[in-house]
Every structure is written in structure tokens, then in C-alpha cells.
C-alpha positions as CSV (number, residue, x, y, z in Angstrom):
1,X,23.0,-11.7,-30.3
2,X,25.5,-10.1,-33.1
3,X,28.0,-13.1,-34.3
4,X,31.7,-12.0,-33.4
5,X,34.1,-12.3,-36.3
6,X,36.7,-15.0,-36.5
7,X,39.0,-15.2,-34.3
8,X,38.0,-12.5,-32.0
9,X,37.6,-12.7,-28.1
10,X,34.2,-12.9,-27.4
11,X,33.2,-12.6,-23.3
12,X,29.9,-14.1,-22.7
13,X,27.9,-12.6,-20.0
14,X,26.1,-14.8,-18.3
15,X,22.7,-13.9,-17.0
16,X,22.6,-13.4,-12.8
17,X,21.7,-16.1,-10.8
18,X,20.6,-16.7,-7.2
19,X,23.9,-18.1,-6.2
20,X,26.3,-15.9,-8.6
21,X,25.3,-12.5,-7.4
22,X,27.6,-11.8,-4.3
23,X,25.6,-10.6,-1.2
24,X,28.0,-7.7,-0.4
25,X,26.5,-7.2,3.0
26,X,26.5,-10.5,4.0
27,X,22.4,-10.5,4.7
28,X,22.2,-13.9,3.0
29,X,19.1,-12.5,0.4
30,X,18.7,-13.9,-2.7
31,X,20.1,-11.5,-5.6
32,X,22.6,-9.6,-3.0
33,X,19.5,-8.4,-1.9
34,X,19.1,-5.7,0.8
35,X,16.3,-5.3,3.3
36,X,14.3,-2.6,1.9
37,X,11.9,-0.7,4.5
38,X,10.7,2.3,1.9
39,X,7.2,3.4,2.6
40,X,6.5,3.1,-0.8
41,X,7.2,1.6,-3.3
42,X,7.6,-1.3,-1.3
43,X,9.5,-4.5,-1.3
44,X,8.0,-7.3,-3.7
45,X,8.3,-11.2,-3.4
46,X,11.2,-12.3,-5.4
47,X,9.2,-15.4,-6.7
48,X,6.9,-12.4,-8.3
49,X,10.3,-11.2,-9.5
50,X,11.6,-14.0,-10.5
51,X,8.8,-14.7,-12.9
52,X,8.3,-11.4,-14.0
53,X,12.1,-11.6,-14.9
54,X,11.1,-15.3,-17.1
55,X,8.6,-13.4,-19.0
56,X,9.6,-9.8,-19.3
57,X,11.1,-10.5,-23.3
58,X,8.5,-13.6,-24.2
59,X,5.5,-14.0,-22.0
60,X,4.0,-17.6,-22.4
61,X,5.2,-18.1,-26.1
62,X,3.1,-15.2,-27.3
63,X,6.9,-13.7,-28.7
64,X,6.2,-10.4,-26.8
65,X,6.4,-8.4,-23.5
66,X,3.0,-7.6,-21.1
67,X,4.2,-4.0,-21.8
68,X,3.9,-4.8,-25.3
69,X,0.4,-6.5,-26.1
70,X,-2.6,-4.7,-27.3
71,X,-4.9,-4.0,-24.1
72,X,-7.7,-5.4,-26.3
73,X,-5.6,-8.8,-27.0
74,X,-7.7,-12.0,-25.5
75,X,-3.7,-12.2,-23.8
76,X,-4.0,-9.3,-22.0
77,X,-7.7,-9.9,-21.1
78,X,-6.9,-12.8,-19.3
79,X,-4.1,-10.9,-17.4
80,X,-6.5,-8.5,-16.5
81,X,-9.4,-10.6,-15.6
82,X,-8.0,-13.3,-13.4
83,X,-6.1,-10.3,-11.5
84,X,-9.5,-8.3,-11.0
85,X,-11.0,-11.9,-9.8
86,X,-8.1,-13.0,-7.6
87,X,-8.1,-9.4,-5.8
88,X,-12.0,-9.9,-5.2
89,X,-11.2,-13.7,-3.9
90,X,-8.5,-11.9,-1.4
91,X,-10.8,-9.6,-0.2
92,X,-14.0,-11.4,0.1
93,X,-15.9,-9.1,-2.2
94,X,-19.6,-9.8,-3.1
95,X,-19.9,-10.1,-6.9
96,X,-22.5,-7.4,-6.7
97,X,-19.4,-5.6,-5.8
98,X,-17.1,-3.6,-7.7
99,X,-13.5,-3.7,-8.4
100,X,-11.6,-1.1,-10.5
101,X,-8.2,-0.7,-11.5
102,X,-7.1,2.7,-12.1
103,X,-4.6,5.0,-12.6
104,X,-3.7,8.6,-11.0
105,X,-2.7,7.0,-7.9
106,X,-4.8,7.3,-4.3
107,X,-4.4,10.8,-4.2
108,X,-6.6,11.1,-7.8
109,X,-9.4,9.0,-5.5
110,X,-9.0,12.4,-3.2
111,X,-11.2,14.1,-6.0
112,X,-12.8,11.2,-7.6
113,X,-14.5,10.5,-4.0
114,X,-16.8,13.5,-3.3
115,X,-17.5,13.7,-7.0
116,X,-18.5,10.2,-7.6
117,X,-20.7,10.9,-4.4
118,X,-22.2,14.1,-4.6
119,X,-25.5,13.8,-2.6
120,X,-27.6,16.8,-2.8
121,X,-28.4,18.3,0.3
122,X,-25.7,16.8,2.2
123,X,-22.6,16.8,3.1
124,X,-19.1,14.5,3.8
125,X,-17.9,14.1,7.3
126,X,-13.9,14.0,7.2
127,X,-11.8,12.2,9.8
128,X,-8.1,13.5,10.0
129,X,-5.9,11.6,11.5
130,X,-2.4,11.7,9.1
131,X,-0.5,13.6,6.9
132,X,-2.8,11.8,4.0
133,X,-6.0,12.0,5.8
134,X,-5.5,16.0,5.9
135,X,-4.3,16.0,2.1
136,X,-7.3,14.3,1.6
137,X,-9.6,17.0,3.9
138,X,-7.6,19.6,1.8
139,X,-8.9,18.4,-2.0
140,X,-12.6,17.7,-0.5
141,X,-13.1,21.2,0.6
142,X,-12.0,22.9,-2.5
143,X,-14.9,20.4,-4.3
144,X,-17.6,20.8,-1.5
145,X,-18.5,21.9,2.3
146,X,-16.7,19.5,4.0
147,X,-17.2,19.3,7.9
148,X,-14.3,17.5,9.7
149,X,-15.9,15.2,12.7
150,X,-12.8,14.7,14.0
151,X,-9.0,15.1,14.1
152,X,-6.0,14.1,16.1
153,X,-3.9,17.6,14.7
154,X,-4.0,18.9,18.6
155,X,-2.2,15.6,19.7
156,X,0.6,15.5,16.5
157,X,-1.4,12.9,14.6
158,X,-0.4,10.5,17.2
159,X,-3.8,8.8,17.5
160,X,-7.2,7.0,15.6
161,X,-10.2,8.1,17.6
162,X,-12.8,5.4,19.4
163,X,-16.1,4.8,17.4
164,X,-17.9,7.0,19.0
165,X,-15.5,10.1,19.2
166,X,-16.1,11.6,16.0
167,X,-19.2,14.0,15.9
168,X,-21.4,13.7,12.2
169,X,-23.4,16.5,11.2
170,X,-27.2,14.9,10.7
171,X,-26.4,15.9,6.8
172,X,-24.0,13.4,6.3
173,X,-23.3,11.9,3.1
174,X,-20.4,9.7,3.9
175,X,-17.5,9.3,6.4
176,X,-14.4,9.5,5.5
177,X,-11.4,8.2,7.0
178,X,-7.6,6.7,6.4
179,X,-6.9,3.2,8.6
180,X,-2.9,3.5,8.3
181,X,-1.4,6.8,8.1
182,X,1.7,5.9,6.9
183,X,4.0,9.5,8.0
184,X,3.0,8.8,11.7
185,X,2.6,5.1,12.1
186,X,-1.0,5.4,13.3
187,X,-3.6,2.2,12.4
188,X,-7.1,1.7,13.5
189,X,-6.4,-2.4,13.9
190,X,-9.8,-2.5,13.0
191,X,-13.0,-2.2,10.9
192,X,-14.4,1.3,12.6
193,X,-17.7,0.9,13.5
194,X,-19.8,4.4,12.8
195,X,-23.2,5.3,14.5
196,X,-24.3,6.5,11.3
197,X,-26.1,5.0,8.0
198,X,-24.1,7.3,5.5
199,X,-21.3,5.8,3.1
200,X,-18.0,4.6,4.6
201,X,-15.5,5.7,2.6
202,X,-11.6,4.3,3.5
203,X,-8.2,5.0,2.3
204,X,-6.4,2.0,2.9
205,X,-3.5,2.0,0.7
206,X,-0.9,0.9,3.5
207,X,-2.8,-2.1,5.0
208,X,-5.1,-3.4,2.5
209,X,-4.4,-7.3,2.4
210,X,-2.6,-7.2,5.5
211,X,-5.5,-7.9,7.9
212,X,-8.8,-8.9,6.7
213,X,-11.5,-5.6,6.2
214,X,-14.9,-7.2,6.7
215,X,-16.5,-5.1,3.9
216,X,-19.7,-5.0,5.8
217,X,-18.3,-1.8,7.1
218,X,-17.4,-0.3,4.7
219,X,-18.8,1.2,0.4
220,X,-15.6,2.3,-0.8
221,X,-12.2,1.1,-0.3
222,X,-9.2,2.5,-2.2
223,X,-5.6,2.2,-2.2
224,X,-2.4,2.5,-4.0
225,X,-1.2,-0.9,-4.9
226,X,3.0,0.2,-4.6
227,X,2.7,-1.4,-0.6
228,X,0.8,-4.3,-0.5
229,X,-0.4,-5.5,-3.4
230,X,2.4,-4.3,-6.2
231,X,4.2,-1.6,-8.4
232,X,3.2,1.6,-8.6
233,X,0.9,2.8,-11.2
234,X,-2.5,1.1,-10.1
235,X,-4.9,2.3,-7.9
236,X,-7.6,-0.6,-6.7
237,X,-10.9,0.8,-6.0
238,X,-13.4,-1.4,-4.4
239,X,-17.5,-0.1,-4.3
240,X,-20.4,-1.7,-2.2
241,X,-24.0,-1.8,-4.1
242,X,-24.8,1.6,-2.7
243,X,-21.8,2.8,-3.5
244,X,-22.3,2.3,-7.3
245,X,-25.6,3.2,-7.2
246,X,-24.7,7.2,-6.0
247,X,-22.0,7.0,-8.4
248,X,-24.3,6.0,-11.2
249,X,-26.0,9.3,-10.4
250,X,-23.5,11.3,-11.5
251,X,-22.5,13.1,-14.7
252,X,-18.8,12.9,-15.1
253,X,-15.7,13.0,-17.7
254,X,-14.8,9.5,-18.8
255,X,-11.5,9.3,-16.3
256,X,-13.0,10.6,-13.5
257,X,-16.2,8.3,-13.2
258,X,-16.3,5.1,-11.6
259,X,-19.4,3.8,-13.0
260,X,-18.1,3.7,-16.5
261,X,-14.9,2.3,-15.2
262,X,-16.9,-0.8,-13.6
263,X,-19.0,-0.9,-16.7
264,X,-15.6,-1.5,-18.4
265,X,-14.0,-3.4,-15.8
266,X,-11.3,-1.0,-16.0
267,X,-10.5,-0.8,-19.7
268,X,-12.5,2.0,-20.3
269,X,-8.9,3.6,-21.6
270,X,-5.3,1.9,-21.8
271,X,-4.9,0.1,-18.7
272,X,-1.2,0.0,-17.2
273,X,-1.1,-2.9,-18.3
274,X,2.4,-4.6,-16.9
275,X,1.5,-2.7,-13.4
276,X,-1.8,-4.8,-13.6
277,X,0.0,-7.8,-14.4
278,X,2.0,-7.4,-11.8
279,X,-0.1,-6.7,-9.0
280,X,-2.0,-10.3,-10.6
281,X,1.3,-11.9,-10.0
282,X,1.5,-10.6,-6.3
283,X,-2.6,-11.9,-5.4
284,X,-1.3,-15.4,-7.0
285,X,1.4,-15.4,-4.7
286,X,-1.0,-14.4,-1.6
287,X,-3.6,-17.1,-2.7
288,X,-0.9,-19.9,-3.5
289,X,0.8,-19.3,0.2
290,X,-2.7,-18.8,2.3
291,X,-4.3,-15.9,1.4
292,X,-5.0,-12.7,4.0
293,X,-5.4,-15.3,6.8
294,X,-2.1,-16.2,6.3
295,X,-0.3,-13.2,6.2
296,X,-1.9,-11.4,8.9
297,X,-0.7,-13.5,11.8
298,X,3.0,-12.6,9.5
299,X,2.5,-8.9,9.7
300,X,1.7,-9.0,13.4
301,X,5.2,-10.9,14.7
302,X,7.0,-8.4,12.4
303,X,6.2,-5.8,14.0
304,X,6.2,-6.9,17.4
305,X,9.6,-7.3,17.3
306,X,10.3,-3.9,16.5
307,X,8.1,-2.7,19.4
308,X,9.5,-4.9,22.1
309,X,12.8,-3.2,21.1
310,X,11.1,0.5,20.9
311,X,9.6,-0.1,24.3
312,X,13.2,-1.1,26.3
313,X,13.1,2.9,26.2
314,X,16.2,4.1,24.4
315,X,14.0,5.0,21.2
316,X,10.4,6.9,21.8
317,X,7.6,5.9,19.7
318,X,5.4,8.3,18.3
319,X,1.9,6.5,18.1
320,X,-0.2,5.6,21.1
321,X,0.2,2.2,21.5
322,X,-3.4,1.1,20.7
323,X,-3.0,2.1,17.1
324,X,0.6,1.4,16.5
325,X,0.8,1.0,12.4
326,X,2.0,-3.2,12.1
327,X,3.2,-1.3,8.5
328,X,4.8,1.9,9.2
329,X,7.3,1.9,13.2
330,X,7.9,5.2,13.7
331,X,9.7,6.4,16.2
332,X,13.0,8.5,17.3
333,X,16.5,8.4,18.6
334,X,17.3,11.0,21.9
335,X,18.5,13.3,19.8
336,X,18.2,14.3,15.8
337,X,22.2,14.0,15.3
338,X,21.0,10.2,16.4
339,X,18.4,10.1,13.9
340,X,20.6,10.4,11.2
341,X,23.8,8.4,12.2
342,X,21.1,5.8,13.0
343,X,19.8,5.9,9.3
344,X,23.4,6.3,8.0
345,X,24.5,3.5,9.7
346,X,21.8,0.6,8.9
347,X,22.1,2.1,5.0
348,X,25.9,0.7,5.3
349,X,24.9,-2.5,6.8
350,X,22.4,-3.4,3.8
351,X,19.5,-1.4,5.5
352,X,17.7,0.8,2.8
353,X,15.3,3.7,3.5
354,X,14.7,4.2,7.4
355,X,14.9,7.7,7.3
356,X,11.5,9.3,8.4
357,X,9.4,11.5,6.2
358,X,10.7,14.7,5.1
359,X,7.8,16.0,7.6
360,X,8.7,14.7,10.8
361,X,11.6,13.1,11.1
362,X,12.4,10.5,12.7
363,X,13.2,6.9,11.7
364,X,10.4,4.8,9.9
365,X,10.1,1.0,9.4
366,X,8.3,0.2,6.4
367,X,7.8,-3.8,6.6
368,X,4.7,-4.6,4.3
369,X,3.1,-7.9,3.3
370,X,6.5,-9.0,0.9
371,X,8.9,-7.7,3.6
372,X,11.0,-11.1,4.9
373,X,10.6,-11.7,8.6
374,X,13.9,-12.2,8.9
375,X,14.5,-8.5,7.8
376,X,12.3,-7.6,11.8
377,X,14.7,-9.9,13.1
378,X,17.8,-8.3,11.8
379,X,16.7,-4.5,12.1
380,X,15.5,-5.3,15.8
381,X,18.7,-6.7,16.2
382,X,20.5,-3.3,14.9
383,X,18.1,-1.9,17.0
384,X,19.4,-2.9,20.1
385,X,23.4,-2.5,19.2
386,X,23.1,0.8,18.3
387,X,21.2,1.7,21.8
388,X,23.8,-0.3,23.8
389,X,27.0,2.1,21.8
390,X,25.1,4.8,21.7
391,X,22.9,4.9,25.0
């Protein structure tokens, strides 16, 4: 800090605390906090806040910022290390398993898929049930011949199929689908079961870490980490055995091949380094309070209190209700003029972000794994007022 002369009037600003920062909406957060239901980037614990905040100028006496360590420091390695482990420890990963770290976000994995596994002779199977799962159809087929087993476009994306809906070509090389589409509010709830022996390939960058994924099903597992597992600017990627071994086949550019990404365990270039960090801070935070197991059972209360509201019939719902999204309630008012008073109104009651996605409309409730429980209770509350004024 610069010395003030003599004599002159010096005000000191004290740094913000927990019980100095007014909470202008009267919410009672930490912070003067809101509730904040974006679909991404979502809300993050403050106790991973907090101690990003005690470490941002000087982290652990090393006299410098995560954002400002060499990637190659034995600092920085352990950052990186201990956040790859602690992700595999939350998701029950094999060690023969890999688990990447990268950047370009999930939609970069929309490309990186079909050419990490490029099977001659065959041919991915696409299921399309979302405004990402048909992005994703989209970059496949300008890569390969692509045949779509199944979508829900007929129905308005309102639906996941049953196992045995989708039809696979014999040539299959893997399947293909999304488990939360985040625009509609449409989850499996589950680890599809395929009749087929190709690759099972899964976008799950809304719900990863809130359920358990028994990875039996599965050989590749991406998501963006900026809902459930941290900040923008990663993108975990996890491979089964046979997974890796296709991918191993391949002759790619450095940044677009997985296997010499897990041969580097993901410092194969600069890494985002303080993203990485922070996602480590978020798994620590899972482990510490329970793991998946214990924010599962979290996730599903949340939400139901937002159905029970949805289903007293003043608000319709847009999924079916066997794969109603625990992250992403969609649904609408009676009328669009509703839509947006409704949005209008819960942003000026500490609210933030319920506005549905540009493409549908609508209102959408974003409550992923760092999202308080008492922010269901309180927009279920809202809810409920603003259907008895304005029913």
C-alpha cells in the first residue's frame, strides 16, 4: 500500500466480510448473495470461494497466484494431480481409466469424438434428444456418415427414449447420446442400457456428479465443468480401456488427440491452470461433505419441490415427467406476457437468471450440485405467490 503523506486523511477500506456486506434482498446469503439459477456458469460453494479468495494473491506461501505459476512448477503439479485423482475418486473410475482435462469446452468434444474414434467400416449411431444432442448430430455429420437411431424432434425434445427405442445400424461404431439436455429439461435418470457391443459415448456436462454413472455403461464421458464441477474453461473427459485403445489408433494434431493428452495427463500444452485448480477445490469440497452419494439424495429434494409447485397446474411443464431434468425445470407461465413479468419479478427479489433459453422460452431453473436448498424452497415459494396474484 502507498504511505499517505503527513497529515493527510487517509480512508482505509476494509476488506468484505460475511457479516459487513449488506444482503440488500433480505435472502440471508453470505456476501449479499443472490440465488443464482443460470444454466451455466453455475453457482459455486462459497467455502470454494472463500478459499480461492485466501489464496488468489499468495497461494500457500509460494508469494504468487495459481494464475501465475509455471504449469511445469512441482506447485502447480500437485494442483493438477490431486484434482485429476480426486475427480477419478468421485466418479469411481478404474485406474486403467482415463481422465483428461481440456480446454475448447464440450462442444470442441463434438469433433474430438468421431475423430478420436474413427472405425473403418462403420459408422456412429446418434441419439437426439436436445438442443445439444442435435448440435452435436450437426458437427458429426460434417466429419462422417452419421445415422441418427433416434430422436425426440417430432415431440419438441420433450422426451429420452426407452433402451430399446433407438434402432442401430449393424455398422455401429458407437452410440451417442446427451443424459441432461439442459434447453428442455429432459434427463435419462439413468445409465441407458443399449442392446449393442459398440462404444457408449455420453455428454454429460449438466449432471455429471450429481447422481452416480456406473461407468460400466459407458467408454467416454464428457462434460463441461461450468455446472457441476467448476468455472468455465475445462472440459473433463473420462475414456474406458477400449476407449483409449481406438483412440490410440488414430493419427491426429496434438490438441485434438486424446491419447497424447492421457499420455500427458493433460499437460500436453498450458493447462488452464486456475480453472483446474478450481474445479480441484470444488471435488475437495464433494469428498470432504460425502461425495456423489451425498449429493444425490440433495439434488433430488431440490427439485421436487419445484415440481410439486409445477404440477398444482398454474405453470405447464415441458418434459414428460419420467425424464424431468433434477438440473434444468423448465416450464411456462399461461401466457408469454407471464413469462416475462415472472422473470422480471424474481430478478427484483434477488432471483438471477430464470429466463428460458433464447430458443424456447419459457422460464428455466438452473439448481446444480452448489445451488443452496434453501434457494428450491424460496423460488417454490415465489412460485406459488405469483400463481395465486396472477392466476
Amino acid at each position: 500500500m502507498v504511505a499517505a503523506r503527513a497529515g493527510a486523511s487517509v480512508a482505509i477500506r476494509y476488506p468484505l466480510t460475511m457479516l459487513e456486506t449488506q444482503d440488500k434482498h433480505g435472502l440471508g446469503l453470505p456476501y449479499g448473495r443472490i440465488y443464482n439459477f443460470s444454466a451455466g456458469p453455475g453457482a459455486l460453494p462459497v467455502e470454494v470461494l472463500e478459499e480461492a479468495k485466501d489464496d488468489l494473491l499468495n497461494y500457500k506461501g509460494t508469494g504468487m497466484s495459481v494464475m501465475e505459476m509455471s504449469h511445469r512448477g512441482k506447485t502447480y503439479d500437485d494442483i493438477h494431480m490431486t484434482a485429476l485423482a480426486n475427480l477419478r475418486k468421485l466418479l469411481g473410475a478404474p485406474d486403467d481409466w482415463g481422465v483428461l482435462m481440456l480446454q475448447g469446452g464440450a462442444s470442441l468434444q463434438n469433433a474430438m469424438v468421431p475423430m478420436n474414434l474413427k472405425m473403418e467400416g462403420k459408422r456412429p449411431n446418434y441419439i437426439d434428444t436436445g438442443h445439444w444432442g442435435h448440435l452435436s448430430l450437426g458437427d458429426a455429420k460434417l466429419m462422417t456418415d452419421v445415422h441418427v437411431a433416434y430422436s425426440s424432434e417430432g415431440t419438441g425434445f420433450d422426451r429420452a427414449p426407452s433402451d430399446d427405442e433407438p434402432q442401430f445400424t449393424p455398422d455401429v461404431s458407437y452410440v451417442y447420446y446427451t443424459s441432461n439436455e439442459t434447453v428442455g429439461g429432459v434427463d435419462y435418470l439413468r445409465d441407458a442400457t443399449f442392446n449393442t457391443d459398440a462404444l457408449v459415448v455420453c455428454d454429460a456436462s449438466s449432471n455429471i456428479l450429481s447422481r452416480k454413472f456406473d461407468l460400466t455403461k459407458y467408454d467416454v464421458i464428457f462434460a463441461g465443468a461450468q455446472k457441476t464441477q467448476g468455472p468455465a474453461g475445462v472440459t473433463t473427459v473420462i475414456l474406458s480401456p477400449r476407449a483409449l485403445e481406438v483412440a490410440a489408433q488414430q493419427k491426429l494434431p496434438l490438441m485434438l488427440s486424446w491419447t497424447k493428452a492421457h499420455k500427458a495427463h493433460s499437460i500436453h500444452n498450458t493447462p488452464p491452470c486456475f480453472a483446474i485448480y478450481m474445479c480441484g477445490l470444488y471435488y475437495q469440497w464433494l469428498l470432504k461433505n460425502g461425495g456423489v452419494d451425498w449429493i444425490a439424495p440433495i439434488n433430488e429434494r431440490k427439485a421436487a419441490k419445484v415440481y410439486e409447485v409445477i404440477d398444482e397446474g398454474f405453470y405447464k411443464g415441458h418434459a414428460v415427467k419420467e425424464n424431468r431434468s433434477r438440473m434444468n425445470i423448465t416450464f411456462k407461465c399461461p401466457t408469454e406476457e407471464l413469462d416475462k413479468k415472472f422473470a422480471d419479478e424474481a430478478e427484483a427479489n434477488g432471483f438471477s437468471t430464470l429466463a428460458g433459453h433464447r430458443s424456447v422460452g419459457g422460464i428455466r431453473v438452473s439448481m446444480y450440485n452448489a445451488f443452496p436448498e434453501s434457494g428450491a424452497d424460496a423460488i417454490a415459494q415465489f412460485m406459488r405467490e405469483f400463481a395465486r396474484k396472477n392466476g
